[in-house]
C-alpha positions, 0 to 999 in steps of 0.5 A: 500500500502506497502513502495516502493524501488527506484532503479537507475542505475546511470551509465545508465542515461544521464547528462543533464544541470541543469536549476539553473546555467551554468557548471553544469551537473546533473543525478536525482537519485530518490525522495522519502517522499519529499527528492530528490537525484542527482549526481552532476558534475560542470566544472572547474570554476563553481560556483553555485547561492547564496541560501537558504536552506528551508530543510535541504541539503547534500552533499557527494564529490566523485571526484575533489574538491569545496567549501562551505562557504570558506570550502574545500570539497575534496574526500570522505568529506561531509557537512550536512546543516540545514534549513535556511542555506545560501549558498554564495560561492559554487565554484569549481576551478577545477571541482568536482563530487558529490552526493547531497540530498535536499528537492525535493519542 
């Protein structure tokens, strides 16, 4: 069996609410040799849970803005965490659309 392509129309997906926190809405993009991909919208005072990173975790901001670990992430900014990351404080004020990337266990 060859290497397979995933293709997503973003555009043609529902949000739906994440199961992990209130306020924020995601659409799963595809998941491919245990990486997933989802974009990502919190509501204005959405903050997320304080976690761990068991893989390593990206983040691409697109529109609004948020903040991780009392870094400012704004349009076109991205942030690229290590396994055993600890996230404290991802927040965002005003609200925020992103495109993350993270192991998919």
């Amino acid at each position: 069996m060859s290497p397979e392509y995933i293709f997503t129309d973003s555009q043609a997906k529902e949000w739906r609410e994440s199961t992990i926190a209130d306020g924020v809405q995601v659409k799963d993009l595809g998941i491919v040799d245990g990486q997933a991909m989802q974009l990502v919208r919190f509501a204005p005072g959405t903050k997320f849970p304080s976690h761990l990173h068991e893989g390593p975790e990206f983040v691409f901001m697109l529109e609004g803005e948020a903040f991780q670990n009392e870094q400012r992430l704004g349009p076109g900014w991205a942030s690229a965490a290590e396994s055993g990351t600890f996230d404290e404080n991802f927040h965002s004020p005003n609200g925020c659309t992103f495109v993350t990337v993270y192991p998919a266990d």
